[in-house]
KOLFI-423261 format. One record per atom (N, C-alpha, C, CB): residue number from 1; atom name; x, y, z. Coordinates in pm, whole numbers, plus 50000, padded with zeros to 5 digits. Glycine has a CB too. Example, Ala and Ser with C-alpha at 12.3 -4.5 7.8 and 13.67 -1.06 7.14 Angstrom:
ATOM resi name     u     v     w
ATOM    1    N 51319 49431 50780
ATOM    1   CA 51230 49550 50780
ATOM    1    C 51320 49670 50780
ATOM    1   CB 51131 49553 50905
ATOM    2    N 51285 49775 50708
ATOM    2   CA 51367 49894 50714
ATOM    2    C 51290 50003 50787
ATOM    2   CB 51408 49940 50572
// end
This chain:
ATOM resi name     u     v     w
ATOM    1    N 72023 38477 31678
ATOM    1   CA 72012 38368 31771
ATOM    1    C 71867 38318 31779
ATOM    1   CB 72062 38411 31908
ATOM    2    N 71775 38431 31787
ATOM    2   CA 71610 38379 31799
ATOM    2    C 71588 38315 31692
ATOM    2   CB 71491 38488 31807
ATOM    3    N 71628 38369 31543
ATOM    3   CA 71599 38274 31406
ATOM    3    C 71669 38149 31445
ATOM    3   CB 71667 38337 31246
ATOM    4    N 71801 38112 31473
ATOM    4   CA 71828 37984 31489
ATOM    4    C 71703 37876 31571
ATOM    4   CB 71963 37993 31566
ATOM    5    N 71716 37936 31715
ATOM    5   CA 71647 37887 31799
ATOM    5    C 71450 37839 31739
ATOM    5   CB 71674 38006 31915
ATOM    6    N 71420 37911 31652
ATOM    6   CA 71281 37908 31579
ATOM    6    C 71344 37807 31495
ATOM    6   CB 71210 38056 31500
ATOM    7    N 71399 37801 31391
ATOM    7   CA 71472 37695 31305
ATOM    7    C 71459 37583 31363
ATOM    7   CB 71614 37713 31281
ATOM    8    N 71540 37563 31465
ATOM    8   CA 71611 37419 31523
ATOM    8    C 71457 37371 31583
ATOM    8   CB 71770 37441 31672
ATOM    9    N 71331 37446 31619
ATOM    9   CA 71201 37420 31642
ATOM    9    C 71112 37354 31512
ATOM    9   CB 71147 37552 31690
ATOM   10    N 71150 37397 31447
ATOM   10   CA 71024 37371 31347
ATOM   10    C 71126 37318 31218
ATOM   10   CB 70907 37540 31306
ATOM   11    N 71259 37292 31245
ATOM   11   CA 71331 37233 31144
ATOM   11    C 71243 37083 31153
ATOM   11   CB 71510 37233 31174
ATOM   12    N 71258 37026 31226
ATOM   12   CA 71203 36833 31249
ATOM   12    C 71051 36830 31183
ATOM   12   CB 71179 36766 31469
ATOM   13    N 70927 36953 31214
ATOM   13   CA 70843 36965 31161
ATOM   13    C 70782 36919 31030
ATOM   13   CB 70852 37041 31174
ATOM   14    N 70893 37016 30969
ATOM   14   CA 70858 37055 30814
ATOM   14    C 70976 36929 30780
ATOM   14   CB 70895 37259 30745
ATOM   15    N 71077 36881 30794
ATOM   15   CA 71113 36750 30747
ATOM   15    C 71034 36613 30812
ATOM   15   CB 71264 36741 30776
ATOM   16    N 70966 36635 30877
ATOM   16   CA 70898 36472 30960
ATOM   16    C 70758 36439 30824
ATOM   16   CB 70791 36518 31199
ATOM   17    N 70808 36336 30794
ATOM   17   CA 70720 36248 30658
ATOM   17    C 70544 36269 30730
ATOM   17   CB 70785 36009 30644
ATOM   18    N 70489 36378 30610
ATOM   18   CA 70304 36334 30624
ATOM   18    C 70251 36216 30692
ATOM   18   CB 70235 36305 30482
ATOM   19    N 70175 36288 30743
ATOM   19   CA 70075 36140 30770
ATOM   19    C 69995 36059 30676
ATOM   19   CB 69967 36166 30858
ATOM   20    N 69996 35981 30639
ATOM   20   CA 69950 35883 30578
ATOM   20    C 69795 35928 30588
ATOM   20   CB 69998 35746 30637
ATOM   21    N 69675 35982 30499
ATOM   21   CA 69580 36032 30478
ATOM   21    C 69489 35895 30528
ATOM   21   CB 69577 36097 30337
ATOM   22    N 69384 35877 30580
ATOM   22   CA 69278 35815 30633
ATOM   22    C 69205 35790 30540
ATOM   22   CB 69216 35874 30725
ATOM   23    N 69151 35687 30471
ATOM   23   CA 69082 35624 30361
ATOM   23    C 68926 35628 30436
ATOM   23   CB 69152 35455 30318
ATOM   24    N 68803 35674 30404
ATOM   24   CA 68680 35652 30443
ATOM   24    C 68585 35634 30368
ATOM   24   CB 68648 35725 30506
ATOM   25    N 68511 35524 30329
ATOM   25   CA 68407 35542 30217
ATOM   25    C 68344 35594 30222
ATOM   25   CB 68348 35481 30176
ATOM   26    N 68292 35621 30369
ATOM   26   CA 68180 35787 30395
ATOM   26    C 68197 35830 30502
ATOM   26   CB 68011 35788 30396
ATOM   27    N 68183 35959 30497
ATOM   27   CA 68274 36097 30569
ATOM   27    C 68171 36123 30683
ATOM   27   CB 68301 36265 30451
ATOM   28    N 68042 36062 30678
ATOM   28   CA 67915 36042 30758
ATOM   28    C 67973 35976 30900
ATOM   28   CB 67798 35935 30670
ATOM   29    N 67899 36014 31015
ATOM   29   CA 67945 35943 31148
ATOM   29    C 67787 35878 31188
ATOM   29   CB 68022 36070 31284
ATOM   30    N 67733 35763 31207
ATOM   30   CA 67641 35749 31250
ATOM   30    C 67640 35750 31431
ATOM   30   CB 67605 35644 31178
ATOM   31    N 67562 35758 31524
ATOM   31   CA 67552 35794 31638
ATOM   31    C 67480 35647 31698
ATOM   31   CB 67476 35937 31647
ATOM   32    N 67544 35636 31764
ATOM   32   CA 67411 35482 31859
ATOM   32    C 67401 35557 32008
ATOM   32   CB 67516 35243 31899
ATOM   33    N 67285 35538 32019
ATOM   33   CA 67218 35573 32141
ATOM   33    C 67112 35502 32209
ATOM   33   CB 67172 35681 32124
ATOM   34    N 67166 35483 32363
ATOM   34   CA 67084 35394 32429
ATOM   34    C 67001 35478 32515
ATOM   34   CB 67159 35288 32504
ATOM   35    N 66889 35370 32515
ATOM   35   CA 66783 35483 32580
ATOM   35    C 66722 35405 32663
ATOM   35   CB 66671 35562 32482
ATOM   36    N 66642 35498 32781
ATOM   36   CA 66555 35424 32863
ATOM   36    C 66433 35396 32848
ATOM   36   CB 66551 35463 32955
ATOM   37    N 66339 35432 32697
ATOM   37   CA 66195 35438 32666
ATOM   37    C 66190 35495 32509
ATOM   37   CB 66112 35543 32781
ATOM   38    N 66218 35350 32415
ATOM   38   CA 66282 35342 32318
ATOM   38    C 66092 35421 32242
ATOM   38   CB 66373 35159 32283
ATOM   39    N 66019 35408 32265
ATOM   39   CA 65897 35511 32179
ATOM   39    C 65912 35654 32225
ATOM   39   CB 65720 35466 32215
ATOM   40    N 65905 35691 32380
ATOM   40   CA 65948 35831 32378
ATOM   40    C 66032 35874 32340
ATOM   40   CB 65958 35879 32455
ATOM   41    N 66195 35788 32292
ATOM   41   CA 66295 35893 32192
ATOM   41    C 66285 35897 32052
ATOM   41   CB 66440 35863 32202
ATOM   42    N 66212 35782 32041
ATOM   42   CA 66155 35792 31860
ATOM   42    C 66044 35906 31822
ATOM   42   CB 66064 35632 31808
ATOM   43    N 65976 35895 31933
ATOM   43   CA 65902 36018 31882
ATOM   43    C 65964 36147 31890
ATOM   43   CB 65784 36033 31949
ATOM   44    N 66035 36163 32011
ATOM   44   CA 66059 36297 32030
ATOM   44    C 66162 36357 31927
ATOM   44   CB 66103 36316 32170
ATOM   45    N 66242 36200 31850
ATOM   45   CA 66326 36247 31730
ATOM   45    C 66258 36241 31604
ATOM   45   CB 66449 36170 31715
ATOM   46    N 66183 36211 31596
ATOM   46   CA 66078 36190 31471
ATOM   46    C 65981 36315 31482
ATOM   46   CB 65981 36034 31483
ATOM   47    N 65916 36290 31579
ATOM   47   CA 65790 36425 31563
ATOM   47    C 65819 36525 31619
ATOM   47   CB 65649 36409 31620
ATOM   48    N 65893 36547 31736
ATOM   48   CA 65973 36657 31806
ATOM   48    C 66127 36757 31666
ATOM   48   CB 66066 36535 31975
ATOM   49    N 66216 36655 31630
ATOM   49   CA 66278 36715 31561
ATOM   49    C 66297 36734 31431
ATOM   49   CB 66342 36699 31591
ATOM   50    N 66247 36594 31368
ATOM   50   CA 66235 36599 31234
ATOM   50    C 66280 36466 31182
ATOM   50   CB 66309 36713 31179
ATOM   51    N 66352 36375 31253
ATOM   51   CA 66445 36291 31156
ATOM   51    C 66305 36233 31141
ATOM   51   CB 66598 36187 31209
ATOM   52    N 66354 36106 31003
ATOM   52   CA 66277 36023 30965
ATOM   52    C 66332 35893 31020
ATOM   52   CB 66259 36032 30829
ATOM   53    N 66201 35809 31017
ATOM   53   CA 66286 35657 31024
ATOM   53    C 66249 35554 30923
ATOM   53   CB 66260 35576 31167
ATOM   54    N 66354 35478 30923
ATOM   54   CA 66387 35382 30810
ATOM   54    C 66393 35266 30881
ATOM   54   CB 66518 35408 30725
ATOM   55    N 66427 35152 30814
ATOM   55   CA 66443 35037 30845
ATOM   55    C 66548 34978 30929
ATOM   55   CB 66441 34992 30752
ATOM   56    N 66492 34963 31051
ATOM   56   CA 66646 34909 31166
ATOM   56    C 66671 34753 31136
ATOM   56   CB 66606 34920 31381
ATOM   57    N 66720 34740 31246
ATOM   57   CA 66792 34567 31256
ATOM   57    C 66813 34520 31388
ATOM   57   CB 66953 34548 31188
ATOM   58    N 66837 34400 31378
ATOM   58   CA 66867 34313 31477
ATOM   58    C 66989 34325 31476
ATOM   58   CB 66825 34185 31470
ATOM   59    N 67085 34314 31647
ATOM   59   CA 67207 34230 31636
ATOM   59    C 67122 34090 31745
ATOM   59   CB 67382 34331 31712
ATOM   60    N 67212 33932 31689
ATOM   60   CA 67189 33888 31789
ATOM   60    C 67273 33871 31937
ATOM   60   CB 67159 33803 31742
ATOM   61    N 67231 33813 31993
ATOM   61   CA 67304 33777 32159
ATOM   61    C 67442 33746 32148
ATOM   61   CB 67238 33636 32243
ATOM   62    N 67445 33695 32056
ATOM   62   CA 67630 33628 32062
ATOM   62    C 67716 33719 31989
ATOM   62   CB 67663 33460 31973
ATOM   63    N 67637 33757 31898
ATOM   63   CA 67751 33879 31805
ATOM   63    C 67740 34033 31892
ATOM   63   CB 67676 33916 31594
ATOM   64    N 67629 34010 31981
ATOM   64   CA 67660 34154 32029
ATOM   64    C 67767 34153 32164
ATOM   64   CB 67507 34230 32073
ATOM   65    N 67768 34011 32208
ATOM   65   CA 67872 33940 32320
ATOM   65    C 68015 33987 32241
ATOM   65   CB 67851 33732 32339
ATOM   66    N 68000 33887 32145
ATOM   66   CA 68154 33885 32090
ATOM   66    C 68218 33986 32038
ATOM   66   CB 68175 33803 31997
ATOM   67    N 68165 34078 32013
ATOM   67   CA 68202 34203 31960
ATOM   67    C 68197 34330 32034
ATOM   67   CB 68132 34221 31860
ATOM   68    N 68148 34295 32174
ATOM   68   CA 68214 34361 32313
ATOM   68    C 68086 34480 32371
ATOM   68   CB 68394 34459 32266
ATOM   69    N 67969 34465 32225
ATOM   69   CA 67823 34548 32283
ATOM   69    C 67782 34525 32393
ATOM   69   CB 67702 34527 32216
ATOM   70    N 67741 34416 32391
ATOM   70   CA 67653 34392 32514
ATOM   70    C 67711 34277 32632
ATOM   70   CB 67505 34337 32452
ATOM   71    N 67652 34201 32720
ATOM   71   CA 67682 34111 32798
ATOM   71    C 67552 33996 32760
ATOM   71   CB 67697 34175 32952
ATOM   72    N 67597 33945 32595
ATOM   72   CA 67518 33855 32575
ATOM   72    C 67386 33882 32582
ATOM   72   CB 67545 33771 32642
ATOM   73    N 67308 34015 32569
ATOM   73   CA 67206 34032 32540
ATOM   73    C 67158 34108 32383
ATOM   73   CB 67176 34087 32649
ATOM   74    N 67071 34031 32302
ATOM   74   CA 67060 34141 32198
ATOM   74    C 66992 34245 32184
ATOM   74   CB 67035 34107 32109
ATOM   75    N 67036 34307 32064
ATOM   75   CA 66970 34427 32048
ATOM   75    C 66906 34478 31921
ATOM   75   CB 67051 34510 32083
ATOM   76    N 66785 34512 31934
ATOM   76   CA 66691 34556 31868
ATOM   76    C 66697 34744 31802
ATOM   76   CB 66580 34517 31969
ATOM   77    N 66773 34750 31706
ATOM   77   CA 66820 34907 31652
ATOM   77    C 66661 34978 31579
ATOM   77   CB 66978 34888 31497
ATOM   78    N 66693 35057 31595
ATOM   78   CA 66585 35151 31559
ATOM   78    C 66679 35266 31473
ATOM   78   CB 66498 35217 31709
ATOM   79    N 66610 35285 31384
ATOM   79   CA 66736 35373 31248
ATOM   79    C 66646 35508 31236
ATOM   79   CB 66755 35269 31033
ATOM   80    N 66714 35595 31239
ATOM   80   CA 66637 35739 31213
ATOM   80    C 66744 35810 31161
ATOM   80   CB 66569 35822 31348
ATOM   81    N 66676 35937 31031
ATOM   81   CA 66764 35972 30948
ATOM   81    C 66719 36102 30914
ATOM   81   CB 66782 35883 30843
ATOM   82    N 66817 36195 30894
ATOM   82   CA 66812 36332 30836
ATOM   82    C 66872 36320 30672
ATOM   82   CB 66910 36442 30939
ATOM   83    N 66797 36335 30645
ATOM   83   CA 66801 36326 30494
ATOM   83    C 66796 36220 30393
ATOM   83   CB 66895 36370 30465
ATOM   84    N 66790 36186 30276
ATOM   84   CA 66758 36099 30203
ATOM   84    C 66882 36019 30107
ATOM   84   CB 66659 36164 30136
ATOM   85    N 66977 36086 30137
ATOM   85   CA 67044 36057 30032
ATOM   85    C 67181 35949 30135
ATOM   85   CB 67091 36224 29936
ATOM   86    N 67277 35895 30051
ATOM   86   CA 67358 35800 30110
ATOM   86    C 67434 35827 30221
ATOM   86   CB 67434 35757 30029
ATOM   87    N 67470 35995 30250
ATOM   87   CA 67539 36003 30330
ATOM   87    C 67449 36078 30446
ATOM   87   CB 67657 36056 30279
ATOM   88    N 67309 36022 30445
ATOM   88   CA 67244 36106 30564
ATOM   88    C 67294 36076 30726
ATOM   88   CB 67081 36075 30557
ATOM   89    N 67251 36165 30780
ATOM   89   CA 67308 36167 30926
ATOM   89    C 67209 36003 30976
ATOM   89   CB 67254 36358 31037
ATOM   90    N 67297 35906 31059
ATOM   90   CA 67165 35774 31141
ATOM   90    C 67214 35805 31249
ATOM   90   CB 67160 35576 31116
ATOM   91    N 67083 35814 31310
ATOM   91   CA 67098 35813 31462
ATOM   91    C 67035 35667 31467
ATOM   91   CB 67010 35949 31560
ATOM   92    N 67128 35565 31609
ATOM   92   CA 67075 35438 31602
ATOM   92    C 67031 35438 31719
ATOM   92   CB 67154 35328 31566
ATOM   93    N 66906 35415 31774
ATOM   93   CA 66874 35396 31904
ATOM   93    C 66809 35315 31962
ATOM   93   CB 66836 35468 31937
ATOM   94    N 66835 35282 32105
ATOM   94   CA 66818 35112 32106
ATOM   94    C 66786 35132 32249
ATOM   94   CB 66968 34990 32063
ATOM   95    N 66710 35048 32299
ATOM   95   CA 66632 35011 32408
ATOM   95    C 66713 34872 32470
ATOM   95   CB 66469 34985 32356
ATOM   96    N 66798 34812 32579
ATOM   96   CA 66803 34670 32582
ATOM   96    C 66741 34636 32721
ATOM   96   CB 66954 34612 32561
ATOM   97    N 66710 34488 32619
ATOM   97   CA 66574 34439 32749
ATOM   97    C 66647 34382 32843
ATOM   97   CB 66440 34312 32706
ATOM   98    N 66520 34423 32987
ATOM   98   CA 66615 34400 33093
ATOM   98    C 66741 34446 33177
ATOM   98   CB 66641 34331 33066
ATOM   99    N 66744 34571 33108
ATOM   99   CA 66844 34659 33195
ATOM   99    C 66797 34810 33241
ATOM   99   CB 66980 34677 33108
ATOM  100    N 66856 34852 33298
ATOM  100   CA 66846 35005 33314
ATOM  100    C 66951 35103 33312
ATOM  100   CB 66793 35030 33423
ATOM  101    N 67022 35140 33257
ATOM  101   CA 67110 35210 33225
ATOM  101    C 67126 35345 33287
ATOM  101   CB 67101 35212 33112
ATOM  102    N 67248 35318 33349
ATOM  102   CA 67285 35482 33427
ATOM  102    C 67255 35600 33331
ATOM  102   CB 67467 35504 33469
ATOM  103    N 67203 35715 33398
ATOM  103   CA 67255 35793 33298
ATOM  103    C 67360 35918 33370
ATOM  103   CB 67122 35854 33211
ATOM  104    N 67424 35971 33281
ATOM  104   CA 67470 36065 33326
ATOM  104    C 67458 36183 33411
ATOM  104   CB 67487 36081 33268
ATOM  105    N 67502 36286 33491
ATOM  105   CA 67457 36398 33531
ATOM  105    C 67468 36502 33385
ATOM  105   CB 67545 36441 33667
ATOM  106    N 67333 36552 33372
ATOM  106   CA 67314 36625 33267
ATOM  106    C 67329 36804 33234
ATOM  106   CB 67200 36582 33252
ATOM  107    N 67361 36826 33342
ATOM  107   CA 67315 37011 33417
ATOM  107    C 67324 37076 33300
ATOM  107   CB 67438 37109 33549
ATOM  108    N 67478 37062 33256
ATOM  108   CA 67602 37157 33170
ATOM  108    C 67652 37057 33085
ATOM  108   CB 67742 37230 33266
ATOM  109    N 67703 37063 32952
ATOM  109   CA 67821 37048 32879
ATOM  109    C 67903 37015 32976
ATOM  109   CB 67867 37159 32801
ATOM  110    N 67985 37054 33064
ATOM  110   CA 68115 37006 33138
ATOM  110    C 68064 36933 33222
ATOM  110   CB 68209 37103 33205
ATOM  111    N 67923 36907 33228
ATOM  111   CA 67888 36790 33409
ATOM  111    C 67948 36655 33396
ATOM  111   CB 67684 36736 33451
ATOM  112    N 67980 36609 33266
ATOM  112   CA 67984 36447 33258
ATOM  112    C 68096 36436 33156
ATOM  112   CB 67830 36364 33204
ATOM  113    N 68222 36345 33131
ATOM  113   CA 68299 36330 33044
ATOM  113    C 68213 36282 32898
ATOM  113   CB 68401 36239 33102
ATOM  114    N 68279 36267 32804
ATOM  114   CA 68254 36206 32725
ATOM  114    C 68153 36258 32582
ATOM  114   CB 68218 36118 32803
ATOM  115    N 68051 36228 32502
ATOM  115   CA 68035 36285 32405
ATOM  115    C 67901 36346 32465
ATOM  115   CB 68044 36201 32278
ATOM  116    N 67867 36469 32457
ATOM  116   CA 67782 36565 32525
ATOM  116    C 67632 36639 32504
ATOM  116   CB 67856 36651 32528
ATOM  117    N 67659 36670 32323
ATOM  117   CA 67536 36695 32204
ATOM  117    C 67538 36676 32113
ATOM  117   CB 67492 36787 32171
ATOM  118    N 67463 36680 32092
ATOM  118   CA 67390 36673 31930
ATOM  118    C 67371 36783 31874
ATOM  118   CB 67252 36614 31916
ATOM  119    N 67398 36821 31764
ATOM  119   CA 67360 36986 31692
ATOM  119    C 67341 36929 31573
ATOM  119   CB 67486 37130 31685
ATOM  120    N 67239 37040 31532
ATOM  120   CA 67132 36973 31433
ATOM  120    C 67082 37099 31353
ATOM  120   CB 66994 36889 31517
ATOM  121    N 67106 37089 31261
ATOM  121   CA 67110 37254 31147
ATOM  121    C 66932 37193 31108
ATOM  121   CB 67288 37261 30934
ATOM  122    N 66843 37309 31114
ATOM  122   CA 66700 37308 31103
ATOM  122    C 66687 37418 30990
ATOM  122   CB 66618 37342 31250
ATOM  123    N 66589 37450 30936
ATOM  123   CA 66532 37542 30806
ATOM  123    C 66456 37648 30914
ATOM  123   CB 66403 37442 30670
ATOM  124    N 66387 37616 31007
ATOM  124   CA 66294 37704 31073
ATOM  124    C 66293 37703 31227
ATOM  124   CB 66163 37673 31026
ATOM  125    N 66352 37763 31345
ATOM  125   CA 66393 37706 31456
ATOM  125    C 66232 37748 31516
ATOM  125   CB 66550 37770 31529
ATOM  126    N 66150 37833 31439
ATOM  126   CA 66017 37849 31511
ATOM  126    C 65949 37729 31500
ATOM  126   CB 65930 37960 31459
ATOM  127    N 65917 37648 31383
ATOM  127   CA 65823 37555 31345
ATOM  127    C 65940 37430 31437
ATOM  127   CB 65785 37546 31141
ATOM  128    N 66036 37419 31443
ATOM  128   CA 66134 37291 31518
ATOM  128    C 66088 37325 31679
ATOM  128   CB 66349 37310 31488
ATOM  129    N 66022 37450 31701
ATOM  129   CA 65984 37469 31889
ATOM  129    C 65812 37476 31852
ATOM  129   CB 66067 37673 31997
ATOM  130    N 65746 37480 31796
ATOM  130   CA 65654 37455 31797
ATOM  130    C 65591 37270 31767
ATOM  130   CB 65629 37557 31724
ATOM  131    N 65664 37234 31700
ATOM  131   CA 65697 37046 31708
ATOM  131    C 65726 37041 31878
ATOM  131   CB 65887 36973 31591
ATOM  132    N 65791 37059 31884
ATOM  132   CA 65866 37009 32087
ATOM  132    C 65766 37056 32142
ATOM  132   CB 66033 37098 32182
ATOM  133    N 65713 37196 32104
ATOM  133   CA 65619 37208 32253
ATOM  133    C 65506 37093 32213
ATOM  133   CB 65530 37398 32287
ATOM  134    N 65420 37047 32104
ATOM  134   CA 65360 36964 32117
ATOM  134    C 65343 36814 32171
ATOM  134   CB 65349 36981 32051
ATOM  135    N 65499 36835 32198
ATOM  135   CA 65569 36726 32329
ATOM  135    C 65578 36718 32421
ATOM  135   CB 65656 36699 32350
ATOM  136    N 65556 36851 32491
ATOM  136   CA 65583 36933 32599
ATOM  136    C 65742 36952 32631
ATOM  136   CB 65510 36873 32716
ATOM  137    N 65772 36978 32520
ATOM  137   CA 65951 37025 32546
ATOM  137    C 65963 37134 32529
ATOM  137   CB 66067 36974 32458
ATOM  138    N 66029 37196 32612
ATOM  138   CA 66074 37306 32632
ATOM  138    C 66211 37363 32617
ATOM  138   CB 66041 37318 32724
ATOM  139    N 66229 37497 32556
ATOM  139   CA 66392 37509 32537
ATOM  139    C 66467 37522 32692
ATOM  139   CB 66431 37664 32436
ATOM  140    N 66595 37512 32657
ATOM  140   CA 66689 37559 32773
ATOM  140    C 66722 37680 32801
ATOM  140   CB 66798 37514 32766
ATOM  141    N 66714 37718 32892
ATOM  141   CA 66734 37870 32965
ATOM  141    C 66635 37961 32884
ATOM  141   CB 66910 37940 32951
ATOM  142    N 66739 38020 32799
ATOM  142   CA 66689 38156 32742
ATOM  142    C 66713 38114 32572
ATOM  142   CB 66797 38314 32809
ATOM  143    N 66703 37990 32562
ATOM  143   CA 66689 37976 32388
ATOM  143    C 66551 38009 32332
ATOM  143   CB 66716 37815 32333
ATOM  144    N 66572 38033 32265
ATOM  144   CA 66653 38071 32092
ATOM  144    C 66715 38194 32151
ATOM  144   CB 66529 38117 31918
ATOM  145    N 66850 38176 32088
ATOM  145   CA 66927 38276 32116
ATOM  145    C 67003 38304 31998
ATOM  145   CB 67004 38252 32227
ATOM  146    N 67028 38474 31944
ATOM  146   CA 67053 38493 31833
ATOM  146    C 67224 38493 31834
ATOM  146   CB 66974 38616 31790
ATOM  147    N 67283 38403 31711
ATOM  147   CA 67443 38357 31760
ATOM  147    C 67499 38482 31700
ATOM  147   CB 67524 38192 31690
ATOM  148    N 67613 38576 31746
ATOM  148   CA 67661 38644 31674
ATOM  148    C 67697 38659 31539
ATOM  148   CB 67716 38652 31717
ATOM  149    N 67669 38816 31466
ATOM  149   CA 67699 38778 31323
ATOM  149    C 67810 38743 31268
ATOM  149   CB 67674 38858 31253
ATOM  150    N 67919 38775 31363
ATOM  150   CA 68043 38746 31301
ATOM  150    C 68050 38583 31302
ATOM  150   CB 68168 38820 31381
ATOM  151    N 67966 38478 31368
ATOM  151   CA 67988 38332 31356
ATOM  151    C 67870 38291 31283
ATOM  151   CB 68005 38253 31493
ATOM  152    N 67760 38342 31259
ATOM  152   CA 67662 38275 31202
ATOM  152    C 67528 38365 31181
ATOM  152   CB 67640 38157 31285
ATOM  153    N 67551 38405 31053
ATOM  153   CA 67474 38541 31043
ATOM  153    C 67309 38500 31040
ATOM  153   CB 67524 38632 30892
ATOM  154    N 67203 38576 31097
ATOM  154   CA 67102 38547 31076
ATOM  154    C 67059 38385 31158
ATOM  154   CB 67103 38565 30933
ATOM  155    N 67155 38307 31207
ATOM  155   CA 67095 38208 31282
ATOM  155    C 67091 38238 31398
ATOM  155   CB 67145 38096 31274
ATOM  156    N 67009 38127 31458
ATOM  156   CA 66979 38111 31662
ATOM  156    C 67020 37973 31671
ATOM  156   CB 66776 38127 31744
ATOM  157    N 67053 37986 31779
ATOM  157   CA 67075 37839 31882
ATOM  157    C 66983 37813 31976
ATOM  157   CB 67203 37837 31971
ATOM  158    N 66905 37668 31974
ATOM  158   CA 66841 37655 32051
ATOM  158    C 66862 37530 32124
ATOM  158   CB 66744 37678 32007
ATOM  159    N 66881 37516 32259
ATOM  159   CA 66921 37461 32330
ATOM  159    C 66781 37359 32401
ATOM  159   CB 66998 37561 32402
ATOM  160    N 66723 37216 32354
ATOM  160   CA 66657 37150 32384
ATOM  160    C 66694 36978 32489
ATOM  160   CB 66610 37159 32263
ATOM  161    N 66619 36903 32533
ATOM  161   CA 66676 36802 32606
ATOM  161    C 66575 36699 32542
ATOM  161   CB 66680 36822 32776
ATOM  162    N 66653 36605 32525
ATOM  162   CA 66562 36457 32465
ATOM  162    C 66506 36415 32585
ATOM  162   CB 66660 36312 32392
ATOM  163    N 66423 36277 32573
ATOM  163   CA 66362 36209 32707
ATOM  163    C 66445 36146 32788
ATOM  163   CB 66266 36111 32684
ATOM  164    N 66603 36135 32778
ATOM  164   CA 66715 36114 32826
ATOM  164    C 66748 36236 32930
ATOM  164   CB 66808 36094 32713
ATOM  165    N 66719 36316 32903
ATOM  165   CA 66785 36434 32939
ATOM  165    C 66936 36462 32848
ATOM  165   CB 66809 36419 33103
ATOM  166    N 66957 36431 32722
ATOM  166   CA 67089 36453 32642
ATOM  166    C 67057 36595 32579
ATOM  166   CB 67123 36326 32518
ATOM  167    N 67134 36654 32593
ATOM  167   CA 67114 36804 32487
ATOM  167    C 67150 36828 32398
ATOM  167   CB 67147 36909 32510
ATOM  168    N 67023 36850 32287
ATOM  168   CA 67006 36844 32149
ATOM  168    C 67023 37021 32121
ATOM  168   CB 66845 36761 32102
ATOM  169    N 67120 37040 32043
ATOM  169   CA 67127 37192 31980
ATOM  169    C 67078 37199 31877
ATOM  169   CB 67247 37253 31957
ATOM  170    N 66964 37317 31823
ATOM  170   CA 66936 37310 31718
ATOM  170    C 66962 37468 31669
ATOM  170   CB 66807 37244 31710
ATOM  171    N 67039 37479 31534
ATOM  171   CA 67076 37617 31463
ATOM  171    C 67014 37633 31377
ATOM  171   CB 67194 37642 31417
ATOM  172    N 66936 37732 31350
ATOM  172   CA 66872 37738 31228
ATOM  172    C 66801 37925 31249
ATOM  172   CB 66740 37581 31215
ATOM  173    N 66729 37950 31158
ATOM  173   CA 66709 38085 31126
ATOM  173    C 66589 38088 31206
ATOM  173   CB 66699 38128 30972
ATOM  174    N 66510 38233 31234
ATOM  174   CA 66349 38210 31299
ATOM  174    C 66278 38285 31213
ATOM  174   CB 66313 38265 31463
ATOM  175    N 66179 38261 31137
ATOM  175   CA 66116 38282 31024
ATOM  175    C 65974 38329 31102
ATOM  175   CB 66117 38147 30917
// end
């Protein structure tokens, strides 16, 4: 009776037609981020963490209207990048003039809905906290913290905050 009952469960399963696979030309997610003091997050992502920056762009006023960005104001992108090659990570971050933008309550991971950190695989998590402190950033709580070996042998997690207050994770080894 239990084999039936398991059957008649997972019979519709294993006959219900695949999903139709998702076509992507790159498997890359770029990030846009608005900020309140568009040089203190460039630096603090540039000289604080490492990305590089490249060449941003304009949107103007009407395409950023019509396409549901803004309220008819444009925006001025700022492009920063981990790595060199086509599918590097862009963080896009943007300043818009004339506003001030809420920000979230930041405490915890669970204080605020929605997308929370950034984690960011580093070569050296000593030389990535010696960059921040020359920022005066400081880790969170008790980071660098060594992650168990059974999830990540030989790395730490270090738990940092941009000039947003957004929390940036960084994993990497301490040399």
């Amino acid at each position: 009776m239990r084999f039936l009952l398991a059957l008649s469960l997972t019979l519709p399963c294993l006959l219900a037609p695949a999903a139709e696979p998702a076509g992507f030309p790159r498997t890359t997610i770029d990030l846009g981020c608005v900020v309140t003091d568009i040089e203190k997050s460039v630096r603090f992502y540039v000289e604080g963490i490492g990305f590089r920056q490249v060449q941003g762009f304009e949107v103007p006023a009407d395409l950023a209207r019509d396409a549901g960005l803004t309220d008819s104001r444009p925006l001025s992108i700022r492009v920063l990048v981990l790595g060199d090659d086509e599918s590097a990570t862009k963080l896009k971050l943007m300043q818009v003039a004339g506003t001030l933008p809420e920000t979230g309550h930041h405490a915890f991971i669970h204080s605020h809905a929605g997308f929370r950190y950034l984690t960011i695989f580093v070569d050296d998590t000593d030389a990535a906290l010696a960059r921040l402190e020359k920022l005066g950033v400081k880790p969170v709580a008790k980071s660098p913290v060594a992650l168990p070996e059974s999830l990540a042998p030989g790395m730490h997690l270090t738990c940092v905050r941009d000039p947003d207050g957004n929390l940036v994770e960084l994993i990497g080894p301490r040399k």
